[in-house]
C-alpha positions, -999 to +999 in steps of 0.1 A: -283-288-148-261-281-116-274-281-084-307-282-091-310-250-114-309-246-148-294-214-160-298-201-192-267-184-211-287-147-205-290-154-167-251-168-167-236-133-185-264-114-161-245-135-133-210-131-142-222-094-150-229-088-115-201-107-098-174-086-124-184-053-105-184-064-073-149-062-059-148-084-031-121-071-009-151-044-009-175-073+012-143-069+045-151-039+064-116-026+078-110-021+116-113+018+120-078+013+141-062-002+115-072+016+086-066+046+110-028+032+118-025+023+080-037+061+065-017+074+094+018+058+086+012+063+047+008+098+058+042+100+078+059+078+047+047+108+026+057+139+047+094+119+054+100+119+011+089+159+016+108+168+040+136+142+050+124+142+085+116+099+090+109+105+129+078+104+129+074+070+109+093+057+138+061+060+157+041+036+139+065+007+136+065-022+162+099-027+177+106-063+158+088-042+122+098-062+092+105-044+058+103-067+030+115-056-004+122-074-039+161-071-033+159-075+004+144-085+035+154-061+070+137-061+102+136-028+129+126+003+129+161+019+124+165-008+097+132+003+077+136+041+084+168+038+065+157+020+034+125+042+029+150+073+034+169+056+001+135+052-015+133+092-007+140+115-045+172+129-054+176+169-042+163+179-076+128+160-075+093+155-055+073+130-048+040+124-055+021+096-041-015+085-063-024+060-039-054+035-049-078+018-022-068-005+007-076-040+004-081-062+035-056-097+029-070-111+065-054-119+094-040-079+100-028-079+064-044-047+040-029-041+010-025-006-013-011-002-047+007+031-055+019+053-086+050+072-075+055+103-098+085+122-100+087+158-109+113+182-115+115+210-085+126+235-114+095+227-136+071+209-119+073+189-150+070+148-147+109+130-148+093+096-145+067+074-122+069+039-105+042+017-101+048-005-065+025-018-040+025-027-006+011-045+021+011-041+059+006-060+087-009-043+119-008-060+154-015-040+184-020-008+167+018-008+147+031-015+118+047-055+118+054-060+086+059-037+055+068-057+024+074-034-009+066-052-046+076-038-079+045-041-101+047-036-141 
């Protein structure tokens, strides 16, 4: 007996049943601003790997941005624009972003996990994907903090 109640081993698996489907980054409900200023800079990150042009990622980046990545740490916009345009496909692929849902972290921290897949321009046929996820932090509307993890 704990705390007064007695569970039986049905009621524990009906319990642990329950709590297993609730995901509880689900139980935060995201700022509109933010998730607006997150969707919004994904956006931009997506149309820059398209098209080349990172000018209008600039816009969502606070002056003092941090870009954190497995090899590396950088910090300003000019900084971070540079690295994501490394990040960007050689001339003979696209991009393809699968993006899963954002998870609040607290404190202006949301997190996303990604599949990048890269296809042939020729084919259209699938060279190889990566598996990475990030996590943002948002404070007055901008982008802080980008920090990029390799996942497995």
């Amino acid at each position: 007996m704990k705390g007064g109640l007695r569970w039986t081993s049905s009621r524990r698996d009906e319990v642990a049943a329950e709590v297993a489907a609730y995901d509880l980054g689900d139980l935060y409900v995201m700022p509109a601003s933010d998730l607006d200023t997150a969707q919004q800079f994904q956006s931009a990150v997506e149309a820059a790997f398209r098209t080349g042009d990172f000018g209008p990622v600039a816009a969502f980046l606070a002056p003092d941005v941090e870009c954190v990545t497995p090899q590396h740490s950088l910090s300003g916009p000019e900084a971070m624009i540079e690295e994501l345009n490394r990040a960007r496909p050689a001339g003979r692929l696209d991009v393809e972003l699968e993006s899963g849902d954002w998870k609040r972290r607290g404190d202006g921290r949301y997190s996303r996990a990604i599949t990048a897949l890269f296809r042939s321009q020729e084919t259209g046929e699938l060279s190889y994907s990566r598996d990475r996820s990030f996590e943002l932090t948002i404070r007055d509307g901008k982008v802080s903090r980008y920090e990029m993890r390799f996942d497995a």
